[in-house]
C-alpha positions in Angstrom: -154.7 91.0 14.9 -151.0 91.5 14.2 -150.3 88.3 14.9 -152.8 86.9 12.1 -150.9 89.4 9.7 -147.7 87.8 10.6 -148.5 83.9 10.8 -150.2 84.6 7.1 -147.1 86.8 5.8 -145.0 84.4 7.2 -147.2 81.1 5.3 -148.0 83.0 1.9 -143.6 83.5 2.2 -142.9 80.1 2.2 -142.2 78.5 -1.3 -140.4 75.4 -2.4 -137.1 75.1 -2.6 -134.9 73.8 -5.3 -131.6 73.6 -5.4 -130.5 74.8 -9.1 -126.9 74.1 -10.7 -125.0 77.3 -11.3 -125.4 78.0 -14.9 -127.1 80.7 -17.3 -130.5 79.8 -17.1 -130.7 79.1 -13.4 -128.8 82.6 -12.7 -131.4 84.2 -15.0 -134.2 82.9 -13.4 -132.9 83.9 -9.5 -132.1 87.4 -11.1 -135.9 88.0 -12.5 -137.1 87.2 -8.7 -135.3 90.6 -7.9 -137.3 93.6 -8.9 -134.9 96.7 -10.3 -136.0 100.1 -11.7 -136.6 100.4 -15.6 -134.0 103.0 -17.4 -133.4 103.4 -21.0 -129.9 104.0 -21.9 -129.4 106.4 -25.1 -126.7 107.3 -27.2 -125.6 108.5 -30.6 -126.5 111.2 -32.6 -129.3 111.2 -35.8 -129.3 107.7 -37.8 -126.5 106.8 -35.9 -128.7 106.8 -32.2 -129.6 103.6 -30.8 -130.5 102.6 -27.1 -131.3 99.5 -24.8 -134.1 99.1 -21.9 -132.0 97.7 -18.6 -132.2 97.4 -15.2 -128.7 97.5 -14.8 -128.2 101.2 -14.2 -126.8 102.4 -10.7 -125.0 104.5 -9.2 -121.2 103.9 -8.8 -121.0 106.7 -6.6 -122.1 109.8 -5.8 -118.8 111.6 -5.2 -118.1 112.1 -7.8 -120.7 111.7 -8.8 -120.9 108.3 -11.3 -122.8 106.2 -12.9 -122.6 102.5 -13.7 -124.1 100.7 -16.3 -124.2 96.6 -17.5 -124.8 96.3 -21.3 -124.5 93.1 -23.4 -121.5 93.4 -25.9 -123.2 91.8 -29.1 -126.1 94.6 -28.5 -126.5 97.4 -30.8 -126.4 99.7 -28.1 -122.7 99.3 -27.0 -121.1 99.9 -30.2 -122.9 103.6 -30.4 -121.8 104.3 -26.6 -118.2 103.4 -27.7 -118.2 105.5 -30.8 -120.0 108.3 -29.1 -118.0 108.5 -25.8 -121.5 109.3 -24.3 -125.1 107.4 -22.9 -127.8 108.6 -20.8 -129.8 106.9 -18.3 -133.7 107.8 -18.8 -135.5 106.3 -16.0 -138.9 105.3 -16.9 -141.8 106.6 -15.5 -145.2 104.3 -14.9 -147.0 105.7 -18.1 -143.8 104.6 -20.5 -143.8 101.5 -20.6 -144.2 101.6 -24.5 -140.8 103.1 -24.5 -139.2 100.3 -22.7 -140.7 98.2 -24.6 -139.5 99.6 -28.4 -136.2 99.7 -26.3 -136.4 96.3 -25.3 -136.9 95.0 -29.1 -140.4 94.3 -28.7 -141.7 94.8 -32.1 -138.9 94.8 -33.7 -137.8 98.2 -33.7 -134.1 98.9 -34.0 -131.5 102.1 -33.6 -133.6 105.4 -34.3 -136.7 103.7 -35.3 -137.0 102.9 -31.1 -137.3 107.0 -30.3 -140.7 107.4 -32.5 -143.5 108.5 -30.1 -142.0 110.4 -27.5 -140.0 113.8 -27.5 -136.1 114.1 -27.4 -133.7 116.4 -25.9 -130.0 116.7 -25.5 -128.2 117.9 -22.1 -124.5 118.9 -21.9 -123.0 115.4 -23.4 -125.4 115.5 -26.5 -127.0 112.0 -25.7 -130.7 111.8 -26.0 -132.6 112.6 -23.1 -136.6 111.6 -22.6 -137.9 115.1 -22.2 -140.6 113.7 -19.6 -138.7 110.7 -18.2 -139.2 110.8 -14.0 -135.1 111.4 -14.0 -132.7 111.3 -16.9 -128.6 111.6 -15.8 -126.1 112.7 -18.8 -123.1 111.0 -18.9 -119.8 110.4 -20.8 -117.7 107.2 -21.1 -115.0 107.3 -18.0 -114.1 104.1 -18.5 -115.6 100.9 -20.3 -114.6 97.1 -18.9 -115.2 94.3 -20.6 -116.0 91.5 -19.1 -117.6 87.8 -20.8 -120.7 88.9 -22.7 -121.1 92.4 -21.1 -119.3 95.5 -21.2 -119.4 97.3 -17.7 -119.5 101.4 -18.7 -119.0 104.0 -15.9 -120.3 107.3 -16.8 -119.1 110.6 -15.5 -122.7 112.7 -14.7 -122.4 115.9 -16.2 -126.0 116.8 -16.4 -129.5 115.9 -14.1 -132.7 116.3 -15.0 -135.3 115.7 -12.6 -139.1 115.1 -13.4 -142.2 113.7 -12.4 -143.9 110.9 -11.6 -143.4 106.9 -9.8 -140.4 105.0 -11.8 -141.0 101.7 -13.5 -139.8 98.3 -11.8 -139.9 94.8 -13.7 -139.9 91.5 -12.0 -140.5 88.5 -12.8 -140.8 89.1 -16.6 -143.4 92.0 -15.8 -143.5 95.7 -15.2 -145.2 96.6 -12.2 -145.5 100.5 -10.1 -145.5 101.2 -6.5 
């Protein structure tokens, strides 16, 4: 029997292959292949609060303890992380996947509109923070590289919260749970 599982994991593997030039839409499309945890990055204060849904959020390292996030330059999202010195990283549990969505720009929905629907906090930085995301990590701005069309932001943690529940993951242009 465990040789049937493995001659049919090994055929339902096997996919074309295509040999792709090295450009943005090919790199996109290798990248959605890879499945990465859902996060919602937050920052700002009142009107002035805006966020992004990424999987881009890691950590840098874990002493000190750091985080490191990937966010597009022309976003609204980078501009309020500058300003305010400060971002969180929300991950996403399995039941809020409206909330990456509004953070996303599905619908539409820009800067404070995007936090409707689901109850705020702030930890030590002052950054929203999901009150029932599975994790959130409070962070200011150590240091913010830009690079081409991303800015690369590390974040010093200055405040955990852990909660409940399986995180998000996205691949392949969908959102999936373990």
């Amino acid at each position: 029997m465990s040789t049937f599982i493995a001659t049919e994991f090994a055929e339902s593997a096997i996919r074309p292959v295509f040999d792709r030039p090295a450009d943005a839409g090919s790199l996109k499309e290798a990248l959605r292949t890879l499945g990465g945890g859902v996060s919602v990055i937050t920052a700002g204060e009142g009107e002035e609060r805006s966020g992004a849904t990424v999987t881009s959020a890691t950590a840098l390292s874990v002493e000190p303890p750091r985080m490191l996030v990937s966010l597009n330059r022309s976003s609204s999202t980078w501009p309020v992380v500058e300003r305010f010195r400060h971002f969180a990283v929300n991950v996403i549990g399995v039941d809020h996947r409206s909330i990456a969505n509004r953070f996303a720009g599905i619908g539409g929905l820009r800067g404070p509109e995007r936090y409707a629907g689901a109850e705020w906090t702030r930890l030590a930085s002052g950054a929203p923070v999901l009150e029932d995301a599975v994790a959130a990590l409070d962070c200011e701005v150590e240091e913010a590289i830009e690079r081409h069309s991303h800015v690369i932001v590390i974040g010093k943690v200055l405040a955990i919260r852990l909660g409940q529940g399986q995180s998000l993951l996205y691949q392949n242009g969908r959102y999936h749970s373990i």
